[in-house]
N, C-alpha and C positions, 0 to 999 in steps of 0.2 A: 504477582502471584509467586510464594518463594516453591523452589523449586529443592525439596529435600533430599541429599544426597548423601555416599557413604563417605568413611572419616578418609578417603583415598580421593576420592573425586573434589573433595575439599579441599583436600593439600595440593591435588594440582592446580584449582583456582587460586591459591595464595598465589603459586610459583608465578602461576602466569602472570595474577595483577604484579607482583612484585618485578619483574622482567618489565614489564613495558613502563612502572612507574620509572623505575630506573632509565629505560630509553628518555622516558617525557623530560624527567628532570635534567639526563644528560645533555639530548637534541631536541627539545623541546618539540617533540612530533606526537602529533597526532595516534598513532597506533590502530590504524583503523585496517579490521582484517582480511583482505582479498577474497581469502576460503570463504567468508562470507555471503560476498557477493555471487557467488559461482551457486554457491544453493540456494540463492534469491533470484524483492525484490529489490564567475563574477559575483559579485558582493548581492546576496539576498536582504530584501525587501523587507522590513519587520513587519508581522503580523496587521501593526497596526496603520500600516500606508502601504500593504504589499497591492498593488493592481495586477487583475489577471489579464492573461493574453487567452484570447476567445478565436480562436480556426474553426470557421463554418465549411463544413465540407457540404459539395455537391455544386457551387456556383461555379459553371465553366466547366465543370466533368463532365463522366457519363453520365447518362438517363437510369431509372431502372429499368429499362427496355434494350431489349439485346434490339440486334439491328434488322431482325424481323421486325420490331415492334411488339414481341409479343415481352409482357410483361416480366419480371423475376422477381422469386420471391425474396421479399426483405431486402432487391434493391443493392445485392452487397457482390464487392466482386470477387471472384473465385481467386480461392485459396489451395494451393496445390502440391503436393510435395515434389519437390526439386529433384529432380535427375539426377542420378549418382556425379556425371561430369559438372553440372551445373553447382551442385552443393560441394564439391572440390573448389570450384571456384570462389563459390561465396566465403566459404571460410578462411584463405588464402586471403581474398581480400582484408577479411575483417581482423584476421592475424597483422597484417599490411599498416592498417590504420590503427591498431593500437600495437604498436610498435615489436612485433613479433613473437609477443605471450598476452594473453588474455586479462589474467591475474595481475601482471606488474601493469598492465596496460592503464588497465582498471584504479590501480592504488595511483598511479602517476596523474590520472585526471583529478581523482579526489584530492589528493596533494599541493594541486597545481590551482583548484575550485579555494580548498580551506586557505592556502598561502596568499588568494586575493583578499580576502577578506580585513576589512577596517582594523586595526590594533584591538582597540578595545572587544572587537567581537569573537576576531581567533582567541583573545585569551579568554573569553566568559565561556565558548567552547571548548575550549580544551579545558577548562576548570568544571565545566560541566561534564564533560567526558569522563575527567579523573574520581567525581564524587559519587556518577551512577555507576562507574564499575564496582567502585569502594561497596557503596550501599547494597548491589546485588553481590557482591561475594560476601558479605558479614550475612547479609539477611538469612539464610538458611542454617545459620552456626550457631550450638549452643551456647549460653554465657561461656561455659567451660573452653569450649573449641575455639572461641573466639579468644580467650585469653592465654590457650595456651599454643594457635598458630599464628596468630597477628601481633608480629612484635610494636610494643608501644610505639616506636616513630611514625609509622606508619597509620596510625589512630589520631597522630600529633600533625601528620601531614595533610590528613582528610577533613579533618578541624579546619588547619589554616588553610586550605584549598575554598571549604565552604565560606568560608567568613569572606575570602576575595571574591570570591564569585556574587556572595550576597551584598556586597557593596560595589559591583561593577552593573551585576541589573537593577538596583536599585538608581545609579548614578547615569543608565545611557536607557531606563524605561524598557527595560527583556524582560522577557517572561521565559518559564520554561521550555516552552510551546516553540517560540522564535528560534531556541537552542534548538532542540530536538529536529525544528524544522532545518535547520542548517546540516547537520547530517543524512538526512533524510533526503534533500534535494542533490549534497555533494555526491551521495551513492547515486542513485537514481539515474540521476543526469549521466553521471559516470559509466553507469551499465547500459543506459539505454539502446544504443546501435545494438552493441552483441547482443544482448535479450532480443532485441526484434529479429535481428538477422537469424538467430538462432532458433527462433520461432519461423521464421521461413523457408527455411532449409527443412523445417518436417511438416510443412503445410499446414503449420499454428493448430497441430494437433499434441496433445501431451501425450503419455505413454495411455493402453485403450479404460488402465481401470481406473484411471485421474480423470481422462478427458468424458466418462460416464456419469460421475459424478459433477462434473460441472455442468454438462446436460443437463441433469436435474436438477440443478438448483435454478439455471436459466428457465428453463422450462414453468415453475414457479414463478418467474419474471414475467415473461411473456403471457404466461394464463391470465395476469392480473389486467392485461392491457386488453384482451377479449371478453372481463365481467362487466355484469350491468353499473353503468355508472364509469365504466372507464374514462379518463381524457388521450388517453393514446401517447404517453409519451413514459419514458423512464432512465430512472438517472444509475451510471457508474462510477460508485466513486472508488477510489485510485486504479485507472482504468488503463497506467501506461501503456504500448502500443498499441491500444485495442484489443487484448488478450483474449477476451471472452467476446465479441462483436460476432464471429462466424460462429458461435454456437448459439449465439443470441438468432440471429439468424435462422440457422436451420434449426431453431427451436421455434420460429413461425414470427418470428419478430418483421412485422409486413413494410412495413416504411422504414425507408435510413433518417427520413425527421424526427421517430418517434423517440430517438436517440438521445438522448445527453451524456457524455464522457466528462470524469474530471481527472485531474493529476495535477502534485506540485511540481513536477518534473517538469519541466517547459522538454526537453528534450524526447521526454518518453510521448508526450505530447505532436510533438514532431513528425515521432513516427508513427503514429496512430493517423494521425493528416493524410502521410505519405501513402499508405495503405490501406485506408479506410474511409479516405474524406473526397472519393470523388464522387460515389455512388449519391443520387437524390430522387428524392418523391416527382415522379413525371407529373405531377398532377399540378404539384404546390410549387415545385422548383426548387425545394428548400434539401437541404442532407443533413447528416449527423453534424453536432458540435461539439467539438473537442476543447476544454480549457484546461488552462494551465494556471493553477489556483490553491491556495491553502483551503480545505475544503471549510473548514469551522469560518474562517471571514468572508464565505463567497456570496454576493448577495443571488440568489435567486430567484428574485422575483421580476428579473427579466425575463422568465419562461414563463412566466403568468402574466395575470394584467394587474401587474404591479401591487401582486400581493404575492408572497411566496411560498402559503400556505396552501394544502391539495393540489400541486400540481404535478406530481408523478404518482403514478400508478403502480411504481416500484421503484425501490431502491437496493442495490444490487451492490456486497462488500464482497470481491475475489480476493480471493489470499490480500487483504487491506486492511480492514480494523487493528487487527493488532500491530500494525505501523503508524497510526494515528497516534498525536500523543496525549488526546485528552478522551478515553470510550465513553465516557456519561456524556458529554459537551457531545461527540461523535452522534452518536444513537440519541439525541435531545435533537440536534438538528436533521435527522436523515426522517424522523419518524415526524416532524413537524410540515417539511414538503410533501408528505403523503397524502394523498386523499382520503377522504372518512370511508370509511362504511367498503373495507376490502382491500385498499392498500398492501402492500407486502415490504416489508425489511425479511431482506435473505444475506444471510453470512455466511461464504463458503470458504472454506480450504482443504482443498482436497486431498494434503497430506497427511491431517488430521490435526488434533487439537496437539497432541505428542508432540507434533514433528513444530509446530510450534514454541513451545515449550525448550525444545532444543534450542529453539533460535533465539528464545530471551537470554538462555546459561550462555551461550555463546559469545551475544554480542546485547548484552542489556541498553545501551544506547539508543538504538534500532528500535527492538523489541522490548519494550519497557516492562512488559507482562505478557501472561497466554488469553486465551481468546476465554468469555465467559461460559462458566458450564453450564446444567442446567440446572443446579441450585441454585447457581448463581443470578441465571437469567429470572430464576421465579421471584429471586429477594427484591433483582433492582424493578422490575414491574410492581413489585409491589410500595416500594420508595417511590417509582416516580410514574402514578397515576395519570400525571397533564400528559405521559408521551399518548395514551391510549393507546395501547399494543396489548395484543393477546399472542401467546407460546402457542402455536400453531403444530411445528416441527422442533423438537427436543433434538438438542447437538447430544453424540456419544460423548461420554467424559473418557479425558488423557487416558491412555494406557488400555483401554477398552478393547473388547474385541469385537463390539460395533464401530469404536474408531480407525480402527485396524482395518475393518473390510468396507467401511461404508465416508470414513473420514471427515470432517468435520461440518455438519451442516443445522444453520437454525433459519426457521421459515417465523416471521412473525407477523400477524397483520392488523389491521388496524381499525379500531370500531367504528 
């Protein structure tokens, strides 16, 4: 989605791709931007042979029974804001292990993630890197603007950048998806402790008019697993340390089995385990599942009886889709594991579609585009019938003063 800006805001996208191409060309780096990270969320596997890593929480933990025996709802264990002295500490610590700044801490693990990677894959990366910043800083420029702030070499360098890149996936079998997934895990991975920790330091509560809206959109989740026809179970997908699990929760979410968590993060994964995978169904024995997985290759129909169709009752995107790098593939697969007749796809960001938007001009890598509006959502429902989804809850469009107060949310369900 281009994102139109004034002839100022444009000149400082030149400056800056011009800056880092200059870094890339000089020290062949990456350029990948910490500030980033801070307002977000070993050699990987390509798409096509990646195997997920599957953490069953609940075998060997707690019960959902406190130790009266009397039961707890949803199973899940309390989440609490930290003590002024306690959250001194934690943060102290987490300063400690990323080497005494957050920011540098943060670009020094992805650095350190990209620098293992096979020859041929750092440079299809970084030549991937180089051509989607190219293509989102032209794409909002008119003929004019382009010809009169984008000096020729630089037109001549995004040329020969494509041409290597399109003969290095072609010559080692990449796809874009594999790209895009390599920064997407080297972030991820990279943030994951501080994101958790820093969720536990305020009791994995957001500020109260975020953490309201994410309510609501669980609350939609959870309904669908109490209508007629339900199977009782529902899926998260990029569900890093469990973010949304305690609202999911105290939105009435009864069993920790009814759970499915996914993420490509093996580490955001980690800590979702650590914090969310002890609690289990006293009944069944079983707890939430945490994987660690590209969602588009995951097979699913290990949660069924070996079909992977209707088998959640929800499907549940927190601040996620617009990190996935393919939305139609994305929402073709999330709405194909649903159940018929009442299913839910819910897409929430609670900082709205805007604040989105920002984060593609930002870092187009990442963020490849903004979240669909809801012309948008009316067009592709009507291109792609086989999903069977009906527009239930209409998202506020960018810039709104329904996005503004109420921030990004689409409830879709399924016939």
């Amino acid at each position: 989605m281009a994102i139109v800006g004034s002839n100022s805001v444009v000149l400082n996208l030149v400056v800056a791709f011009a800056t880092c191409a200059s870094a890339r060309s000089k020290h062949n780096m990456m350029c990948t931007s910490p500030a980033f990270l801070s307002n977000n969320h070993q050699q990987v596997a390509h798409r096509q042979t990646q195997s997920s890593t599957t953490l069953f929480g609940g075998f060997g933990g707690v019960s959902s029974k406190d130790k009266k025996g009397k039961k707890k709802k949803g199973g899940g264990q309390s989440v609490k804001k930290m003590t002024p002295q306690n959250a001194k500490k934690a943060k102290q610590q987490l300063l400690e292990r990323y080497g005494g700044d957050l920011n540098i801490g943060t670009q020094e693990r992805i650095d350190k993630y990209l620098n293992s990677l096979e020859p041929h894959l750092k440079e299809a990366a970084e030549l991937y890197k180089s051509v989607t910043q190219f293509d989102a800083l032209i794409a909002p420029m008119t003929p004019a603007d382009r010809n009169r702030l984008i000096p020729p070499i630089q037109f001549e360098m995004a040329a020969s950048d494509r041409a290597k890149l399109q003969t290095l996936m072609e010559e080692h079998k990449l796809t874009e998806i594999d790209l895009h997934n390599v920064f997407q895990q080297a972030t991820w991975d990279a943030s994951a402790d501080a994101k958790a920790t820093q969720a536990d330091i305020v009791g994995g509560q957001m500020k109260p008019e975020l953490q309201q809206r994410i309510n609501k959109a669980c609350s939609f989740v959870v309904d669908a697993t109490k209508a007629e026809g339900a199977v009782g179970k529902i899926l998260d997908v990029g569900c890093g340390h469990g973010s949304i699990v305690k609202s999911l929760v105290d939105a009435g979410l009864e069993e920790p089995d009814m759970y499915v968590g996914l993420d490509l993060s093996s580490e955001m994964i980690k800590n979702a385990v650590d914090r969310y995978g002890s609690a289990r169904n006293g009944r069944t024995g079983k707890g939430r599942v945490f994987v660690a997985d590209d969602f588009l290759a995951h097979d699913f129909s290990v949660y069924g009886s070996g079909d992977s169709n209707g088998i959640f009752d929800a499907a549940i995107f927190c601040s996620a889709l617009h990190d996935l790098p393919d939305m139609i593939g994305s929402i073709t697969k999330a709405a194909s594991v649903l159940r018929p007749s009442g299913g839910k796809l819910v897409v929430i960001h609670a900082q709205g579609a805007q604040h989105v938007l920002g984060q593609h001009q930002a870092n187009p890598v990442m963020v490849s585009r903004g979240l669909p509006t809801a012309k948008e959502w009316s067009e592709m429902l009507q291109e792609h019938p086989e999903w069977g989804l009906t527009l239930e809850h209409e998202p506020a469009d960018p810039r709104s003063d329904g996005d503004l107060k109420e921030g990004y949310l689409t409830v879709l369900s399924k016939i």
